[in-house]
PAKERO-764360 format. One record per atom (N, C-alpha, C): x, y, z; residue in three letters. Coordinates in steps of 0.02 Angstrom, whole numbers, plus 50000, padded with zeros to 5 digits. Each point is the difference from the previous one (the first is absolute). Layout:
N
XYZALA...
This chain:
457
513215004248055UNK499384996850022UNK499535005250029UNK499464997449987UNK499665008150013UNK499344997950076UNK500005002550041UNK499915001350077UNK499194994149992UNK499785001949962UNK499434991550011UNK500194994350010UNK500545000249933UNK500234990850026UNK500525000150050UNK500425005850043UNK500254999350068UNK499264996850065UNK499555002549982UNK499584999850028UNK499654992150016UNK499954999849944UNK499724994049990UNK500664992950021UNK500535001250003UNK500414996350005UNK500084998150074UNK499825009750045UNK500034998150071UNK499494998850050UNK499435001349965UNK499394995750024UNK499844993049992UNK500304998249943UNK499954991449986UNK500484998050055UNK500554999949996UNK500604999250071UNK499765000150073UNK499375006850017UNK499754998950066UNK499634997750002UNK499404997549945UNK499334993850013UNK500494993550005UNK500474998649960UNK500204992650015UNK500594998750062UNK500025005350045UNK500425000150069UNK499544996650050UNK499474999549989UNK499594998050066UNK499414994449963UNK500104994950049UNK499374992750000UNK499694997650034UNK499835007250035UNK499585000550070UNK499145002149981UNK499684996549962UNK499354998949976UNK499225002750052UNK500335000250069UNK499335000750022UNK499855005550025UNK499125001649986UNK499385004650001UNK500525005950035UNK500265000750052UNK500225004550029UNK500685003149969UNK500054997749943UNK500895002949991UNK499765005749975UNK500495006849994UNK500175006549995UNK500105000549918UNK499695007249986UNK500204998849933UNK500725006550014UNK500365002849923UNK500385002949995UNK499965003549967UNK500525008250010UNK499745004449948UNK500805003050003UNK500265001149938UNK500425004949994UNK500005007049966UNK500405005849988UNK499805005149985UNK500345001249951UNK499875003149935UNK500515004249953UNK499725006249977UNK500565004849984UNK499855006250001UNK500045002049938UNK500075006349978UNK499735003949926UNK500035008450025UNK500295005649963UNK499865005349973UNK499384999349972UNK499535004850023UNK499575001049944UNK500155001849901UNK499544998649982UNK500234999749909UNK500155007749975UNK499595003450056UNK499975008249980UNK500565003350012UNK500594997950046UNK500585001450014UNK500584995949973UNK499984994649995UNK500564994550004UNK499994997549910UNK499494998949972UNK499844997249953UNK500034992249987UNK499724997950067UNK500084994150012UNK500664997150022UNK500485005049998UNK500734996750034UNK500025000350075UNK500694994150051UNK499665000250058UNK500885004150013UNK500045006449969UNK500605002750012UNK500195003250063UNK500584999750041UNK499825002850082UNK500054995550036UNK499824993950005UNK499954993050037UNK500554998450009UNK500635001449993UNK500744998450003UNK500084997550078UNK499855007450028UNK500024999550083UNK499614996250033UNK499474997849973UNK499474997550061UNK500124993750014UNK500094997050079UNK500134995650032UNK499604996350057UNK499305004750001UNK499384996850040UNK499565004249996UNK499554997150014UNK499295000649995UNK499785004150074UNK499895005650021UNK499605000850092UNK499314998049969UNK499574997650020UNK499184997549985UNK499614999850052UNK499345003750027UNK499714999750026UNK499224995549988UNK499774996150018UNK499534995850005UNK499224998850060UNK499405002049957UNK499515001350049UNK499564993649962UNK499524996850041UNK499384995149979UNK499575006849985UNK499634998849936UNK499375004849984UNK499535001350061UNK500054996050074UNK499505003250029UNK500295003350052UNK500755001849983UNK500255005850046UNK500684996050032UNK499904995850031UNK500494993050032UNK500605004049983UNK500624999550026UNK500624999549974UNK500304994850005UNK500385000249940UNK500354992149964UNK500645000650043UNK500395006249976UNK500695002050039UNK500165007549943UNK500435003950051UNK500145006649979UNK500985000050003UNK499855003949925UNK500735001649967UNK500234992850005UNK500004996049964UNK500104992950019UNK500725001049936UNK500844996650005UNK500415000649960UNK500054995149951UNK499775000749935UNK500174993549970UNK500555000649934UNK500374994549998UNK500475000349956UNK499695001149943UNK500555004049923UNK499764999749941UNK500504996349974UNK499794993949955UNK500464995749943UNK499965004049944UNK500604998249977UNK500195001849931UNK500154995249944UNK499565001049947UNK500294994449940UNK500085004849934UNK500604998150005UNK500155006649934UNK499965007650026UNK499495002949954UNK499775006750018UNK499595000250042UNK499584993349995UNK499265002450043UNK500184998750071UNK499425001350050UNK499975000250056UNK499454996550024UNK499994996850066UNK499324996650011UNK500315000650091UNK499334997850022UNK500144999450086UNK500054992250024UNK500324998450045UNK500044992550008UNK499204997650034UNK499704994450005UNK499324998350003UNK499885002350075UNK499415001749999UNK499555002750073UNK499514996550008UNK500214994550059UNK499374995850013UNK499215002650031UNK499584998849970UNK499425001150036UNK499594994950012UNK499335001550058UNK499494996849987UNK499405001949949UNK499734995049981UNK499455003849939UNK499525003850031UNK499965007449951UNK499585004450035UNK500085004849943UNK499675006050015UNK499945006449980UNK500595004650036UNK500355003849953UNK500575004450037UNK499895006649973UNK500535004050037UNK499925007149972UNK500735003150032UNK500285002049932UNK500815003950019UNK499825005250033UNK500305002850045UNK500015006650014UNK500775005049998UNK500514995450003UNK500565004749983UNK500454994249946UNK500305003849955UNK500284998449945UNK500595003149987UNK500694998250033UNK500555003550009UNK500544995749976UNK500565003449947UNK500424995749966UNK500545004150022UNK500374995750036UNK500795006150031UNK500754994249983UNK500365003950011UNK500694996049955UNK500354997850062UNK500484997250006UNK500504996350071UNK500115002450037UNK499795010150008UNK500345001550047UNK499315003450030UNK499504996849961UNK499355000950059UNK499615007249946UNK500335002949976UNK499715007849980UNK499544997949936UNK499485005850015UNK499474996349941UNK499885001949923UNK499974997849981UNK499894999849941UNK499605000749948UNK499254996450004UNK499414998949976UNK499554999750034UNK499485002249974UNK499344998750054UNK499435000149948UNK499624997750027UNK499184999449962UNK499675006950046UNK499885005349966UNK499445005550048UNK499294995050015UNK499835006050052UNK499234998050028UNK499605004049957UNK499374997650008UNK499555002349962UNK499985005650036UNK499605004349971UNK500095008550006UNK500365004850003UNK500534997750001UNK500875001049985UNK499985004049949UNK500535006249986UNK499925002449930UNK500524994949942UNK500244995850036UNK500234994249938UNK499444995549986UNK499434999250056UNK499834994649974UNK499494997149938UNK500055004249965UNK499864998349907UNK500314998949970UNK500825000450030UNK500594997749941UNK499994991850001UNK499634999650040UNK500194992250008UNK499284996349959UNK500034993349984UNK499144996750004UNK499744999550064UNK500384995350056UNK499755000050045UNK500215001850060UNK499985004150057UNK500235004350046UNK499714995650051UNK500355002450057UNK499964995050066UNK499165003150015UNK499734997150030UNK499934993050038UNK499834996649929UNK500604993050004UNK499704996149923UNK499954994350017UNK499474996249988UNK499904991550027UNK499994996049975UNK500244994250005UNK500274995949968UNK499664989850054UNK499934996749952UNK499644992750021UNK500704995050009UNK499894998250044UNK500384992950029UNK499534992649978UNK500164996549963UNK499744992750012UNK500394995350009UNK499814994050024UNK500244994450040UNK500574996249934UNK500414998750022UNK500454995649956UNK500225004249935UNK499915007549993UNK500385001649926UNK500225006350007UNK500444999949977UNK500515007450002UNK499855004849942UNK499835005650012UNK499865006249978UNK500425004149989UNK499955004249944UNK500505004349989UNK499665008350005UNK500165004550031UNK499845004750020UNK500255007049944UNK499745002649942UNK500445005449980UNK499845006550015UNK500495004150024UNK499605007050012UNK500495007249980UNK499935005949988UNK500335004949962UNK500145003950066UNK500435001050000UNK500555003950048UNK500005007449979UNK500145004550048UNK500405007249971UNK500864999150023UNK500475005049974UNK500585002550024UNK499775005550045UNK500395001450042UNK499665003850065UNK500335005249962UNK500624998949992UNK500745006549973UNK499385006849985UNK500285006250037UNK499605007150004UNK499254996850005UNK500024997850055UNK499114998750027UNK500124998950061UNK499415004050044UNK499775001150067UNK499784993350011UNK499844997150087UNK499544995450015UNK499345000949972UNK499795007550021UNK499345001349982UNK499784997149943UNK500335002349959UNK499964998649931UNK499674991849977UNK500524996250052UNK499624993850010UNK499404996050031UNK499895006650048UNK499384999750053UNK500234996950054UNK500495002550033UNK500574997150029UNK500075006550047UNK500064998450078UNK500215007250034UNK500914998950005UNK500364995850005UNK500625000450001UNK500084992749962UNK500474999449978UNK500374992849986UNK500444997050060UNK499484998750040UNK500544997650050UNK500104991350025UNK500384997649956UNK499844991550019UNK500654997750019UNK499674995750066UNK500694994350027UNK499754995449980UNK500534994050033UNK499904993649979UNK499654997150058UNK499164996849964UNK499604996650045UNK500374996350044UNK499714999350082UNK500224993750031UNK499534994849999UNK500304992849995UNK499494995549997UNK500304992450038UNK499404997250012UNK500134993450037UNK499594997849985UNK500044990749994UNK499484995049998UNK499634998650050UNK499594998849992UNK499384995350074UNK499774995249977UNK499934995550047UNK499634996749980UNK499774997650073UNK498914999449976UNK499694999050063UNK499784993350019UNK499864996050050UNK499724994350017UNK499584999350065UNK499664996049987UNK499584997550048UNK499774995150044UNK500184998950071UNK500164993850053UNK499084997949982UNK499994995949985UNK499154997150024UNK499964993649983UNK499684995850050UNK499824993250026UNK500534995549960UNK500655001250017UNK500714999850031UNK500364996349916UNK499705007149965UNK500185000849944UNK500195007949969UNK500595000049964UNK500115007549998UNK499845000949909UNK499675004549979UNK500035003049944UNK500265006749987UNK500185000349930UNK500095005349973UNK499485004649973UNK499565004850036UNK499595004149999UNK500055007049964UNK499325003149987UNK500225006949972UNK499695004050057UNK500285006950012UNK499945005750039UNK499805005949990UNK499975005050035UNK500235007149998UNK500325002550034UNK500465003349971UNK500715003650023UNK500155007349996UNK500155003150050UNK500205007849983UNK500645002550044UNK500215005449978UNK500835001650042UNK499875008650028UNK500194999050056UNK499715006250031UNK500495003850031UNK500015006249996UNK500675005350016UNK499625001350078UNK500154998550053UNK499435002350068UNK499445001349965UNK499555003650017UNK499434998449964UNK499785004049934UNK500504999049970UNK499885002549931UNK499964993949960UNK499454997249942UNK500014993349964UNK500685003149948UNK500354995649992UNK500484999849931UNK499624998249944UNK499814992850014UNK499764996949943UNK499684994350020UNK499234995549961UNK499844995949992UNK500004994849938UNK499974994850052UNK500314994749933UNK499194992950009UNK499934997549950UNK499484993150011UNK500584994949965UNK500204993850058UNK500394996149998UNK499554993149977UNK500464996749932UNK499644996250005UNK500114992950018UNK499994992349991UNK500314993350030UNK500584999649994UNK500415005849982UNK500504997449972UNK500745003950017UNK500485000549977UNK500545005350025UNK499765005249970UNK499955006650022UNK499865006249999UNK500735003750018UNK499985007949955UNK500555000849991UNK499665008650018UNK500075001650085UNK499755006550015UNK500695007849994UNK499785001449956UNK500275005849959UNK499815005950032UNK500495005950005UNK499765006450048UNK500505007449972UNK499625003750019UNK500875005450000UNK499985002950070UNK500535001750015UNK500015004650094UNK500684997850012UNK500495000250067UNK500255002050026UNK500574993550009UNK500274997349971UNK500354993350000UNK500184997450087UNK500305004150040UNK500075002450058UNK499535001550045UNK499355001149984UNK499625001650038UNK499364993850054UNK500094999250037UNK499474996250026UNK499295000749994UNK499414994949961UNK499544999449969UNK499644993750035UNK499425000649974UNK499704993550060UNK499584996149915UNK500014995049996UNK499594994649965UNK499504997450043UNK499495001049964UNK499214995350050UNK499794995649913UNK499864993850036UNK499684994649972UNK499114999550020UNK499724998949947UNK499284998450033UNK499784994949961UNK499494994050014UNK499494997149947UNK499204998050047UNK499784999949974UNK499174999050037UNK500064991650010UNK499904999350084UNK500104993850024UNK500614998850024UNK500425005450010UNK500884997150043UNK500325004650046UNK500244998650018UNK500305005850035UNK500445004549968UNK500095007350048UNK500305004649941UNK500845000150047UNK500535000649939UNK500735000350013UNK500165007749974UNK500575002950034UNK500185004950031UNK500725002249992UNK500375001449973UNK500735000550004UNK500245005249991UNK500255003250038UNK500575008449967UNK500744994649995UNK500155005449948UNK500474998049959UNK500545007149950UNK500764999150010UNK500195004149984UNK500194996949934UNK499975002249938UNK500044995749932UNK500714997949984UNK500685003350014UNK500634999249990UNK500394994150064UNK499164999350066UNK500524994350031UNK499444995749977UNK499494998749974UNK499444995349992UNK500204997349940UNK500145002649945UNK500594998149932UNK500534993850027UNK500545002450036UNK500374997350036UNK499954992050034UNK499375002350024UNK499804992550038UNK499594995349953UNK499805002049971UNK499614996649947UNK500404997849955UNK500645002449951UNK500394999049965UNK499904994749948UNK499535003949960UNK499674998849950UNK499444995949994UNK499834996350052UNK499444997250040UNK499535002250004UNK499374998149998UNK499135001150025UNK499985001250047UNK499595007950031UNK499874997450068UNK499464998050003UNK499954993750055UNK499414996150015UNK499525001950072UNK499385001449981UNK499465000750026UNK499534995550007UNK500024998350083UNK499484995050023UNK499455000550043UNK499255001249964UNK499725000650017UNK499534998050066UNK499685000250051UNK499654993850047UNK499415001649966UNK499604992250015UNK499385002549969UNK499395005250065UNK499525004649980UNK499955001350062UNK499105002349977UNK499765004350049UNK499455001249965UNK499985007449993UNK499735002449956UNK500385007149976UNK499195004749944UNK500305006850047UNK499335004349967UNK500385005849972UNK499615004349962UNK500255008349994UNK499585003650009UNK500245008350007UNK499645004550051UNK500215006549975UNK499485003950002UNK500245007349976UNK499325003050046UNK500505002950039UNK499765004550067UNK500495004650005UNK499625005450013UNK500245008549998UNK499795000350069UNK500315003250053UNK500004999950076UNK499384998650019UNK500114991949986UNK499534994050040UNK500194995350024UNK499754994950061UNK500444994450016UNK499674996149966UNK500304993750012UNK499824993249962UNK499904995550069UNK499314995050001UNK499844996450065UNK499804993249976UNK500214994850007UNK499914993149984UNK500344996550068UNK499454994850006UNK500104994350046UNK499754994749971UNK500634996550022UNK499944991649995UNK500084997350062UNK499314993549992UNK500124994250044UNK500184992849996UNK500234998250040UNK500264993350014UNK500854999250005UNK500375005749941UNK500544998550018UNK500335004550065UNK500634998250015UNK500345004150058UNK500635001549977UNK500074998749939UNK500725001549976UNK500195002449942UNK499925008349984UNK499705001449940UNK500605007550019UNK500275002149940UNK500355005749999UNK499655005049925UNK499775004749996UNK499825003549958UNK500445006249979UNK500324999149930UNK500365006049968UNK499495004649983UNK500035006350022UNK499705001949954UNK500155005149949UNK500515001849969UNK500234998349923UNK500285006850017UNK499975001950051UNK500575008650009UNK500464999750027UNK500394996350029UNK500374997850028UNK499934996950061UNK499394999450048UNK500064999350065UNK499414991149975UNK499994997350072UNK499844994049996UNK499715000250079UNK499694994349994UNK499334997950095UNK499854994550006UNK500324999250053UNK499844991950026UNK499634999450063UNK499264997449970UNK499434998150057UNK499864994550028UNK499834998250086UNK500044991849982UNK499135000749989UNK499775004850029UNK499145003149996UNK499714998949945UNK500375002049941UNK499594999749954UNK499915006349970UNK499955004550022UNK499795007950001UNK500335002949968UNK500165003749940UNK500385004449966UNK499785006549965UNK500425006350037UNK499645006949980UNK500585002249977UNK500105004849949UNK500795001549961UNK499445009249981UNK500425005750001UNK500025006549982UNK500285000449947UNK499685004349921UNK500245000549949UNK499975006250001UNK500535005749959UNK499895004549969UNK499705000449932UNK500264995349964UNK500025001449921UNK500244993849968UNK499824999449933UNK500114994749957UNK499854993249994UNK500164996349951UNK499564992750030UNK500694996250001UNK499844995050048UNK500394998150027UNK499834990250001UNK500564994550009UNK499974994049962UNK500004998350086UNK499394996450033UNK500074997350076UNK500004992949987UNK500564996950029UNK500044992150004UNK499924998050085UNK499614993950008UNK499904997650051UNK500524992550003UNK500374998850034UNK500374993550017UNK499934997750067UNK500394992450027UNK500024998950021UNK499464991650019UNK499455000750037UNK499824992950029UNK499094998549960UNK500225002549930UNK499305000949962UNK499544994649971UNK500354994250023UNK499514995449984UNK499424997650082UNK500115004750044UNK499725000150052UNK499525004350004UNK499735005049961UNK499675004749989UNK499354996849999UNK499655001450017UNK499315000050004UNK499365004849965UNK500185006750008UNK499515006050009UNK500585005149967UNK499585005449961UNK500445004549973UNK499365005949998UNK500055005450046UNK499495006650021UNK500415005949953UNK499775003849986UNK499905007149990UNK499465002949958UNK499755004750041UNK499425001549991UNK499845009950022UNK499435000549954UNK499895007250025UNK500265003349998UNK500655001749920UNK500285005249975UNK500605000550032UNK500214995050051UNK500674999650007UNK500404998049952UNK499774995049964UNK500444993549929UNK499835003249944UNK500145006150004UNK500235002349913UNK500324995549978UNK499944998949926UNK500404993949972UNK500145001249924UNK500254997349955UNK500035002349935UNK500014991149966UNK500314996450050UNK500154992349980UNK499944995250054UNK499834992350004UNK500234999850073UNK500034991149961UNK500574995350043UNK500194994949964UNK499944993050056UNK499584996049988UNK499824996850091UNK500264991249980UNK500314999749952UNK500264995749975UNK500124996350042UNK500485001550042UNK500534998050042UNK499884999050078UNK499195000650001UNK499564996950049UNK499474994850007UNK500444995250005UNK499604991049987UNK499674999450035UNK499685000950052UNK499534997950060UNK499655007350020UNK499925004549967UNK499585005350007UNK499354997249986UNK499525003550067UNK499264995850000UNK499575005950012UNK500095004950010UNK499565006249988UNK500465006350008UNK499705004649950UNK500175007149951UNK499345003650031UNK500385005950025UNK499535004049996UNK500455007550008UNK499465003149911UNK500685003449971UNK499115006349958UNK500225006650016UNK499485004249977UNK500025004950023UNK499535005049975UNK499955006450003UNK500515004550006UNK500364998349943UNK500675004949965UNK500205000249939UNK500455002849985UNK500275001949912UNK500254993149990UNK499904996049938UNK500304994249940UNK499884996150078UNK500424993049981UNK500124998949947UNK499644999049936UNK500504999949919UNK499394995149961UNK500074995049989UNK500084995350016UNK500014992849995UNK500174997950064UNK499524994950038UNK500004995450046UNK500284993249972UNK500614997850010UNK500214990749975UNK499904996950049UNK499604993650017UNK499994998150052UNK500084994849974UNK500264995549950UNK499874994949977UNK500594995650016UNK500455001850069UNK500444997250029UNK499594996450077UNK499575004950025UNK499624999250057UNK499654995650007UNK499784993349985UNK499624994150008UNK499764999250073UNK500315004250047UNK499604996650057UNK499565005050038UNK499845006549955UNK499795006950020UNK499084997550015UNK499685000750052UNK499474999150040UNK499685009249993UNK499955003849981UNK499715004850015UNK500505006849946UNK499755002849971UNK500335007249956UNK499375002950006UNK500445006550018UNK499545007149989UNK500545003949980UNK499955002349952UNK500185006349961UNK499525004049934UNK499795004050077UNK499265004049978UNK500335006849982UNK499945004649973UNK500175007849990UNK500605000149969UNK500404995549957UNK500555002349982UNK500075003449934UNK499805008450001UNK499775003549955UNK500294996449938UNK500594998949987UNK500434997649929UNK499874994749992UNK499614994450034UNK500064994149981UNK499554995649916UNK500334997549986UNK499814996749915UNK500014994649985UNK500484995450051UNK500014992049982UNK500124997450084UNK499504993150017UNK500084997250038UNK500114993849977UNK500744994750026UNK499864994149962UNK500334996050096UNK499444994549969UNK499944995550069UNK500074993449979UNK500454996650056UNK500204993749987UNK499404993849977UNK500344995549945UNK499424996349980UNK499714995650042UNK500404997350035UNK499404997950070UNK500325000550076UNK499395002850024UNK500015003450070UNK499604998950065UNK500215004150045UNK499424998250071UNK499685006250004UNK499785005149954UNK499825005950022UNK499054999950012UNK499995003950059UNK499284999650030UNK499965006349996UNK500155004450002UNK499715005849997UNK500525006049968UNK499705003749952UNK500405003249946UNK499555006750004UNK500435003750011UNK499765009949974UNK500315002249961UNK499575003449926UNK500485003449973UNK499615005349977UNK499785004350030UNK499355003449983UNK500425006749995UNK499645004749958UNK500415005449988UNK500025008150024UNK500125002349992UNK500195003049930UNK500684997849968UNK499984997649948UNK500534996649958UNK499974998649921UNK500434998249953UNK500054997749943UNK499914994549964UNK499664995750057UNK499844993249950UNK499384999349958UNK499904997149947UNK499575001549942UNK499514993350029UNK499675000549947UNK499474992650011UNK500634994249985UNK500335000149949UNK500264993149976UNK500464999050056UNK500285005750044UNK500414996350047UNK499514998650083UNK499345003249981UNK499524997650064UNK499794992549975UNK499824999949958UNK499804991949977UNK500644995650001UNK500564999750008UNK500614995750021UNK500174999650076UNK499835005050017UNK500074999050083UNK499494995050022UNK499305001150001UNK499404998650000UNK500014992849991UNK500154999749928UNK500094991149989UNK500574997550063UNK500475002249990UNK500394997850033UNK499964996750082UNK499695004650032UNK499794999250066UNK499384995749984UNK499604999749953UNK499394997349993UNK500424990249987UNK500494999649973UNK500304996449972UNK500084995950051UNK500625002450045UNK500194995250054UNK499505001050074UNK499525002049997UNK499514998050039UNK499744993949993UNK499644998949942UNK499894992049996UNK500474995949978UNK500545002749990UNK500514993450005UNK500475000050068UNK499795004150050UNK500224996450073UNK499605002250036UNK499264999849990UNK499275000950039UNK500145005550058UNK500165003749962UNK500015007950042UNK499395005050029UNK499804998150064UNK499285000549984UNK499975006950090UNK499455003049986UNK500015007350043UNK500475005249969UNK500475001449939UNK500355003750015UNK499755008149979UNK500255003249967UNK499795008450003UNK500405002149925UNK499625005349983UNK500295000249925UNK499655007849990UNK500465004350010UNK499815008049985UNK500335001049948UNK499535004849958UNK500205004449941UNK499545006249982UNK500175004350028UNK499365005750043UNK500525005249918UNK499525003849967UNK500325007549972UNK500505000350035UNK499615003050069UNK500325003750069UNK500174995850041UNK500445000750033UNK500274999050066UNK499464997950068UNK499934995050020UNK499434999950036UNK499365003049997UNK499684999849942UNK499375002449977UNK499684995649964UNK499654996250033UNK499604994449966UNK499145001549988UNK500125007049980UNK499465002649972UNK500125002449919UNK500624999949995UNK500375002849939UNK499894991749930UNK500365002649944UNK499964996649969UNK500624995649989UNK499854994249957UNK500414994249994UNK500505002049968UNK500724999950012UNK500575000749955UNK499844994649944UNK500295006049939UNK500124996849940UNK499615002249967UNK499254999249994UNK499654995050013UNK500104992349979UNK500124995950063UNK500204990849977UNK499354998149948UNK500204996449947UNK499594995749956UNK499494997450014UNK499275000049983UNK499554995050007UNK500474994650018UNK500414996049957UNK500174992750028UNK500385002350073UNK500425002850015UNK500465001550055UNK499335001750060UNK499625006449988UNK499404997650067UNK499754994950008UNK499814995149934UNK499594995150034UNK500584995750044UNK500755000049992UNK500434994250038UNK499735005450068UNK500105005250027UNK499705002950056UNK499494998650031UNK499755000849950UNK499144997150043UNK500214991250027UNK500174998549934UNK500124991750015UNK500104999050108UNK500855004349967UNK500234999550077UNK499505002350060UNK499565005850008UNK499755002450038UNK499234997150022UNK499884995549951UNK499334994950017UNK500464991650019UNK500434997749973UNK500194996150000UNK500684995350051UNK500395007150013UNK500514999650051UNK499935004050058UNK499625003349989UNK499665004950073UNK500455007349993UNK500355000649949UNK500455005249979UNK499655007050026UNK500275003750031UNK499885007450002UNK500245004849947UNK499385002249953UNK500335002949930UNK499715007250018UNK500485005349980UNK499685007450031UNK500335004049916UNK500085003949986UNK498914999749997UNK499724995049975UNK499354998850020UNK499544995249993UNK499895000549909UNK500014994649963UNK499974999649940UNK499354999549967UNK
């Protein structure tokens, strides 16, 4: 029987294993190998020994899937194939391609490009390959025999592979006294050296690594809007306790920003609550009943979650180049009634479309900023968002309406409405410039509701 219809026999077998139909299912890919024609003459002679697959796996935009990952090779007849590798649908890219026999020693490899093998092959690592939803793929690719060949040779500084360690996760989320299964970001850290990052998604995740089986390593969890989890972990007793089990990660929901400050502090105050603990994502944590929170950074950006008594919040300050920001997530503050947030780096996107009871926003100067989106109906009287910033006309004419919107539909009348170029310069010109239609809702307001519009339109 000749290695197509093996093929075809064991891909029909894994589409009809599963009758799990929906949008989110994983597709599958397995691998088979080949001598090139210029050596082998199309025979797959040599393959006697080989008993797994080492495979390394990156997302095309760098991501890692998992490294030296071990996968079995089946045998039917002569040929060889790898048992199925679940994915999610996406774009992939191999980066190591290692065929070693039972007792671990290797065997085959695909060179890297620039390699002095790598023209013996068609295609040389990095080679990428498509995942889609619900169908299994067959992967073929041409191998060398290493026998009298250097690493180099492969583009390789040593051949040195163990067997990945790996564990499941899976993440969830406590909110309004309901838990889901959420996606994350995940990374494993040697003290402060990163190992590796992973993007987790709703589902069991299967975090893959190489290092020190024995060695103590710390796991940090993050997602925008929860609080961040924390664990060192030695992998040979964490195996153990888990015993073959998920570990489970439970998120609180919390309110949560990021930050990349190079020896700068970070200064935010909140009012109304008294019971508020702030991580801020390096290991240390602050509990104010004040309100007041100042944290010292050296370096890197870093995931800050706020918990604790947040539906009591009122007021959320930082201002004046203290609140560097890169993201900031206010979700998880229901009774927030004035923001006042400016004159610093990002964020770009303001969501406020959780905030319904917000009476007043200013977030004037936030050099990065590009999208403001505000709840569809509100109490807001007075709004700054004047710049220097990134919003275009089409997102000045949505604000504009917007505030213009629920003014006359809950007779909002005196309130204030800046959108200066500059920063308190109401000699400067109109961001955007807003639309003929979008000034005249301005004017509307400013003859009609007694609105204070700066600059004057």
């Amino acid at each position: 029987m000749n290695k197509i219809f093996y093929l075809l026999i064991l891909v029909f077998a894994i589409q009809n294993c599963s009758t799990d139909e929906t949008p989110d299912q994983p597709g599958k890919v397995n691998f088979s190998f080949q001598l090139p024609e210029a050596s082998s003459g199309g025979r797959t002679s040599g393959f006697d020994e080989v008993q797994s697959l080492v495979l390394s796996v990156k997302k095309t935009n760098g991501e890692v899937v998992f490294t030296q990952k071990h996968i079995e090779v089946l045998r039917f007849g002569d040929e060889l194939i790898t048992s199925p590798l679940e994915l999610v649908p996406g774009n992939y890219s191999i980066t190591d391609f290692i065929l070693t026999n039972s007792e671990n020693d290797i065997l085959f490899v695909i060179p890297h490009k620039g390699s002095r093998l790598a023209a013996a092959v068609a295609h040389p690592l990095p080679y990428n390959f498509y995942i889609s939803k619900n169908n299994v793929s067959n992967v073929v690719v041409e191998v060398l025999d290493i026998h009298h060949r250097t690493p180099a040779d492969f583009g390789y500084a040593s051949f040195n592979i163990s067997e990945a360690m790996a564990f499941d996760i899976v993440v969830m989320a406590a909110e309004s006294g309901r838990v889901n299964i959420i996606g994350a970001q995940a990374s494993i850290w040697d003290q402060n050296d990163l190992v590796e990052e992973f993007t987790l998604g709703a589902k069991v995740n299967t975090l893959s690594f190489k290092g020190d089986p024995d060695k103590t390593y710390t796991l940090r969890v993050a997602q925008s809007g929860y609080g961040s989890f924390t664990r060192d972990f030695i992998y040979t007793v964490l195996t153990e306790e888990l015993n073959g089990r998920s570990l489970q990660v439970l998120l609180p929901a919390a309110f949560t920003l990021t930050t990349s400050l190079y020896d700068s502090p970070f200064r935010m105050t909140f009012e109304g609550a008294s019971d508020l603990v702030v991580d801020w994502g390096d290991g240390t944590t602050t509990t104010s009943v004040q309100g007041d929170f100042e944290h010292q950074y050296d370096s890197g950006q870093h995931h800050i979650s706020v918990t604790g008594d947040l539906a009591s919040v009122s007021s959320f300050y930082a201002y004046y180049g203290d609140g560097d920001m890169d993201s900031i997530n206010f979700k998880h503050l229901p009774n927030l009634e004035q923001l006042r947030m400016g004159l610093h780096e990002g964020p770009a996107v303001v969501d406020l479309t959780h905030n319904q009871k917000l009476t007043g926003v200013d977030i004037s100067g936030l050099n990065s900023l590009i999208e403001v989106r505000l709840p569809e109906s509100h109490q807001i009287r007075w709004m700054s968002f004047s710049g220097p910033n990134l919003l275009d006309t089409e997102e000045i004419d949505a604000i504009i309406h917007n505030i213009y919107d629920n003014a006359i539909r809950h007779d909002i009348r005196g309130g204030s409405l800046e959108l200066s170029k500059e920063w308190f310069d109401w000699e400067a010109e109109l961001l955007g410039p807003p639309s003929p239609e979008a000034i005249d809702e301005m004017i509307y307001l400013r003859d009609q509701y007694e609105w204070t519009v700066n600059p004057i339109p």
